[in-house]
DRENVEX-135876 format. One record per residue: x, y, z of N, C-alpha, C, O in turn; residue in three letters; residue number from 1. Coordinates in steps of 0.001 Angstrom, whole numbers, plus 500000, padded with zeros to 6 digits. Atoms other than C-alpha are relative to their C-alpha. Example, Ala and Ser with C-alpha at 12.3 -4.5 7.8 and 13.67 -1.06 7.14 Angstrom:
BEGIN
NODE     n.xx     n.yy     n.zz    ca.xx    ca.yy    ca.zz     c.xx     c.yy     c.zz     o.xx     o.yy     o.zz   code   pos
NODE   500890   498810   500000   512300   495500   507800   500900   501200   500000   501936   501181   500665    ALA     1
NODE   499180   498810   499940   513670   498940   507140   499230   501090   500730   499739   502198   500899    SER     2
This chain:
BEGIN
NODE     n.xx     n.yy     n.zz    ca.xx    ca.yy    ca.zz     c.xx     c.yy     c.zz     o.xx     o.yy     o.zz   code   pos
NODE   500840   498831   500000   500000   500000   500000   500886   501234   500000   501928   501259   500655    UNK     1
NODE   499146   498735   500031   501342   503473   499267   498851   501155   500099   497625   501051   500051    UNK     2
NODE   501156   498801   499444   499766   506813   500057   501032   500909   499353   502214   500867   499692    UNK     3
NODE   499801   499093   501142   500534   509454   497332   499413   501390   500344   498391   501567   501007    UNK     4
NODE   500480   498609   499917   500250   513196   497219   499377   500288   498253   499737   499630   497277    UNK     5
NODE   500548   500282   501125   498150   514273   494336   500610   501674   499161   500075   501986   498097    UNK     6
NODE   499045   498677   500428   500372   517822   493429   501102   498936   499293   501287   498813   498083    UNK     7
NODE   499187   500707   500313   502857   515436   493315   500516   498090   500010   501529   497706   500594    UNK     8
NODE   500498   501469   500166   502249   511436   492654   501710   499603   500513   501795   499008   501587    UNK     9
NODE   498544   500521   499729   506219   510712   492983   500541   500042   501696   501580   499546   502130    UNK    10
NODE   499727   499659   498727   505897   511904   496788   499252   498869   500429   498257   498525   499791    UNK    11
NODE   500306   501003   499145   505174   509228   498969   500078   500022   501343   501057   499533   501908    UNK    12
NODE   500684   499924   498866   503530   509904   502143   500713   498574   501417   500278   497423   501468    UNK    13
NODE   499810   500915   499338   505426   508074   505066   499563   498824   501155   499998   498928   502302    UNK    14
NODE   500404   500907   498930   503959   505202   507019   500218   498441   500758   501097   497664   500384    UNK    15
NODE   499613   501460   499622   503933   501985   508895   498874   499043   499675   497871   499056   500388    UNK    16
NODE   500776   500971   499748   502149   499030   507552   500427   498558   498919   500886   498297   497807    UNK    17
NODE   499430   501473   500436   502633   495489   507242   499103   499031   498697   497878   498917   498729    UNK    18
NODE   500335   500714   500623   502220   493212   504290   498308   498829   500723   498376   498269   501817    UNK    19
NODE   500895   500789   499353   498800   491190   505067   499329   498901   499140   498665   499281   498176    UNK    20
NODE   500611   500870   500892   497604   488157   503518   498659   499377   501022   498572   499127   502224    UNK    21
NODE   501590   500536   500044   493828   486916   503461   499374   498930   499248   498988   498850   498081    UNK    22
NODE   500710   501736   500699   492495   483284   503027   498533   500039   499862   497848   499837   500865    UNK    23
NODE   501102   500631   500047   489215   483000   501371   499471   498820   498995   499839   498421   497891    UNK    24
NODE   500796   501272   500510   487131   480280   500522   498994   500353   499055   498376   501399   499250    UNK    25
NODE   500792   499977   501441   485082   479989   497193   498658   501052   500227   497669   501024   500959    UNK    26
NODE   501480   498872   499956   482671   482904   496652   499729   500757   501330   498593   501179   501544    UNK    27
NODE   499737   499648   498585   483798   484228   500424   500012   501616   499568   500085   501673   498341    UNK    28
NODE   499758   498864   499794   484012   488111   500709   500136   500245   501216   499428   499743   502088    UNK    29
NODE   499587   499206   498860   485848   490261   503343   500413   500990   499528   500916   501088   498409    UNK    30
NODE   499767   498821   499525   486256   493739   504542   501332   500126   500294   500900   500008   501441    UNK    31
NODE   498499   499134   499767   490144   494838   505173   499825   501216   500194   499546   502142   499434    UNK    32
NODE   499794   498597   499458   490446   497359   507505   501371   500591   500470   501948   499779   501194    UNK    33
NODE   498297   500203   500048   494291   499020   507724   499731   500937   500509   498929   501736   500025    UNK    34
NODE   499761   499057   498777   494947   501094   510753   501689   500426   499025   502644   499677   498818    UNK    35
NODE   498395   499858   500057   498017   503349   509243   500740   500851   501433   500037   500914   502442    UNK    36
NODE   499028   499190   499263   500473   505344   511433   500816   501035   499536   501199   500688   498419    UNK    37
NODE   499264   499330   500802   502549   508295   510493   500449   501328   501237   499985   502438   501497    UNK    38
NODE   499415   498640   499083   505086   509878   513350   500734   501108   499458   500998   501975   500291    UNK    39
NODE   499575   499116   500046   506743   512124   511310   499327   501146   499186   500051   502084   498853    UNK    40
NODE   500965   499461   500654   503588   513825   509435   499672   499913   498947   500069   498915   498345    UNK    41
NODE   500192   499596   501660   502406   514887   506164   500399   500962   499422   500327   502179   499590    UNK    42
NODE   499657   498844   500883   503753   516085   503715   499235   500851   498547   498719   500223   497623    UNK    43
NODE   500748   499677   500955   502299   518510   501361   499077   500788   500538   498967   501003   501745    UNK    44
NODE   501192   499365   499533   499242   520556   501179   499119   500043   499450   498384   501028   499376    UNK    45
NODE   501644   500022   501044   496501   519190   498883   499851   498515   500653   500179   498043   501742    UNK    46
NODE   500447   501169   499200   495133   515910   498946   500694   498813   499326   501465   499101   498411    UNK    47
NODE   499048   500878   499440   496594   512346   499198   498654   498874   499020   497459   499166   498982    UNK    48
NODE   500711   500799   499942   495206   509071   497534   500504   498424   500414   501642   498312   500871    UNK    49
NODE   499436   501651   499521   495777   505129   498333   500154   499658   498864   499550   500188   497932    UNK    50
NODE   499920   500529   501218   497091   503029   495807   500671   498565   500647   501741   498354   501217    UNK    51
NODE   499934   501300   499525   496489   499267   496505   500912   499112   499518   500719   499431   498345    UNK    52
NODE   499419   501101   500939   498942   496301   494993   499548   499017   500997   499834   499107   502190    UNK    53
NODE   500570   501142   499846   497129   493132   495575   500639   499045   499241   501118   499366   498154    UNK    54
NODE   499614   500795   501205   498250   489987   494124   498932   498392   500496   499052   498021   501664    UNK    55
NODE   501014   501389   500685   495423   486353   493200   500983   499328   499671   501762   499687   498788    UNK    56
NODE   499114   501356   500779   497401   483263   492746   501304   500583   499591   501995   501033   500505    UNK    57
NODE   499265   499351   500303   500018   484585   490502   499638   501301   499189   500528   501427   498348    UNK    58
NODE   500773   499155   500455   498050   487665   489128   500112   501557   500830   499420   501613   501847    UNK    59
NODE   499827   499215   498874   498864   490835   490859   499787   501116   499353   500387   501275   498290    UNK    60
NODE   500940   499014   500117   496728   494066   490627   500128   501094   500627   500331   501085   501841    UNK    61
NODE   500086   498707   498723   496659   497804   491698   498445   500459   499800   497692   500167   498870    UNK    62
NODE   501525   499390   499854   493332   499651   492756   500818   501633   500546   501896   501811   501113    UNK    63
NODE   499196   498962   499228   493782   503422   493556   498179   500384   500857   497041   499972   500635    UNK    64
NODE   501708   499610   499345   490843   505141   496032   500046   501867   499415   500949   502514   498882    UNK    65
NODE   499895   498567   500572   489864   508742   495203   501039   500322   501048   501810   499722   501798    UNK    66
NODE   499291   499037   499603   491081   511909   496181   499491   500317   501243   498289   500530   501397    UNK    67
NODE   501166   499530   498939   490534   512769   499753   501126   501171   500962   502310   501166   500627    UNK    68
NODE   499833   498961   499260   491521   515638   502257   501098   499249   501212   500868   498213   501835    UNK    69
NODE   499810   500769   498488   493949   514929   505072   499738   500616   501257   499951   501809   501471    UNK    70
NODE   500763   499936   498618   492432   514752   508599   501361   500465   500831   502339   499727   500954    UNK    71
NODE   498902   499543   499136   494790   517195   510921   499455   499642   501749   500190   499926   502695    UNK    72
């Protein structure tokens, strides 16, 4: 997971979070909820989006989320 500034996409927002893998079973759906952290702040001054890399079997995928505001 990476967390992007949207002035500048090459900036990368510093945080802590761990690789997580998720076992489901045939036609199963789950929710992933990711607590981040970030002691030395944000940088920047517009807004920030997520950009997922997932990987299926051997198949590996990004998702990005919109654009959103950061919470001071």
């Amino acid at each position: 997971m990476e967390i992007r500034s949207l002035s500048n996409e090459e900036e990368l927002q510093s945080f802590q979070q761990s690789p997580q893998e998720i076992q489901l079973k045939p036609l199963e759906n789950s929710e992933v909820v990711l607590q981040l952290t970030n002691k030395s702040g944000y940088i920047g001054r517009d807004q920030v989006k997520a950009i997922v890399t997932y990987k299926i079997a051997e198949e590996t995928s990004i998702i990005e989320s919109k654009a959103v505001e950061v919470s001071r």
